[in-house]
N, C-alpha and C positions, 0 to 999 in steps of 0.2 A: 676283181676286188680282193685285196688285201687283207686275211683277220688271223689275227693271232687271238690264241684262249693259252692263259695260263691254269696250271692245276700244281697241288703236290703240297698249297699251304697246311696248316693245322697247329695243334695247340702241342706244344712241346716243354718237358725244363730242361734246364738248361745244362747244357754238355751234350745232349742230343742231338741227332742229325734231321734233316729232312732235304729229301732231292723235289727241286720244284721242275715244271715242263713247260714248253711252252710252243704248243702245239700251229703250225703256219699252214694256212690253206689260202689258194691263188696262185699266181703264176709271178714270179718273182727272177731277176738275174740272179747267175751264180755269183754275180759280184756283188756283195751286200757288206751291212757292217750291222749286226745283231747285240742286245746287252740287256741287261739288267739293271733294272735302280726298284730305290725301296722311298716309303714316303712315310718314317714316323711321327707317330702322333707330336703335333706342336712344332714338325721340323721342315725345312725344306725339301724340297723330293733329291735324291740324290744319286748317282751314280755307282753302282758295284762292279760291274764289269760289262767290258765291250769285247769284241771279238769277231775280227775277220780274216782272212785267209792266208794274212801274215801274220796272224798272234795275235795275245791276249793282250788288256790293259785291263787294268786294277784301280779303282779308287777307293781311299779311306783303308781302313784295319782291316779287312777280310783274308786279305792275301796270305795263304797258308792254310786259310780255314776255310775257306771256298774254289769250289773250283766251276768254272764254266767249258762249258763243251758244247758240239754242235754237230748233228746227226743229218748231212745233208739230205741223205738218200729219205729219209723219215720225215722230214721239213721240221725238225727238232729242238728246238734251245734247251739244255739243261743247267740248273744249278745247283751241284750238291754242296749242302752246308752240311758242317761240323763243329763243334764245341760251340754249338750257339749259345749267347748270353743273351741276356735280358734286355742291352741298348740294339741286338737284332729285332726286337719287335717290330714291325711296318708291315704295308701291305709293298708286295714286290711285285711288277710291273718289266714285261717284254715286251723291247719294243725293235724296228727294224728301219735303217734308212739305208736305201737305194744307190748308196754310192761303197766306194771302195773304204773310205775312210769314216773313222767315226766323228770327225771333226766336227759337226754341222746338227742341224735339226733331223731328231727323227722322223720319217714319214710314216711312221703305224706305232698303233700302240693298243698292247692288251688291257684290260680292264681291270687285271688286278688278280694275286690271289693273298689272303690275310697269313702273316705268321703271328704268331703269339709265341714269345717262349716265357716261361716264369720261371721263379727264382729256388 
């Protein structure tokens, strides 16, 4: 069994950083495709970044200000943000799907951890 736990959210303003994690336990291929999305309040859930063993992809403004990475040895997803503003508020969500590409549905997904940034 499959669980991803995210950690690393908290309340920030804004220009601040926070590195979120997102910690994977079970038995998983080394071919995966790992990311992030975020779910603010009133909006759809939305994609930040994916990442597998060919590179990154980026959705939306982050690009510059965030970086994702991935710690295989550690079973790891990171996300450090920077210069967060106030439209970063959401709670942000790791999730991981089974194949090489990230084209497709994800098959796991963490439960969340909250950002708040204020103004």
């Amino acid at each position: 069994q499959v669980q991803l736990v995210e950690s690393g959210g908290g309340s920030v303003q804004a220009g601040g950083s926070l590195r979120l994690s997102c910690a994977v336990s079970g038995v998983y291929s080394s071919t995966h495709c790992m990311g992030w999305f975020r779910l603010a309040p009133g909006k759809e859930r939305e994609a930040v970044a994916t990442i597998t063993s060919d590179g990154t992809t980026w959705y939306g403004a982050v690009q510059g200000r965030f970086t994702i990475s991935e710690d295989n040895a550690k079973k790891t997803l990171y996300l450090q943000m920077n210069s967060l503003a106030p439209e970063d508020t959401a709670t942000y969500f790791c999730a991981l799907r089974l194949k090489s590409d990230c084209w497709g549905t994800m098959d796991y997904w963490g439960k969340g951890t909250l950002v708040i940034i204020s103004s």
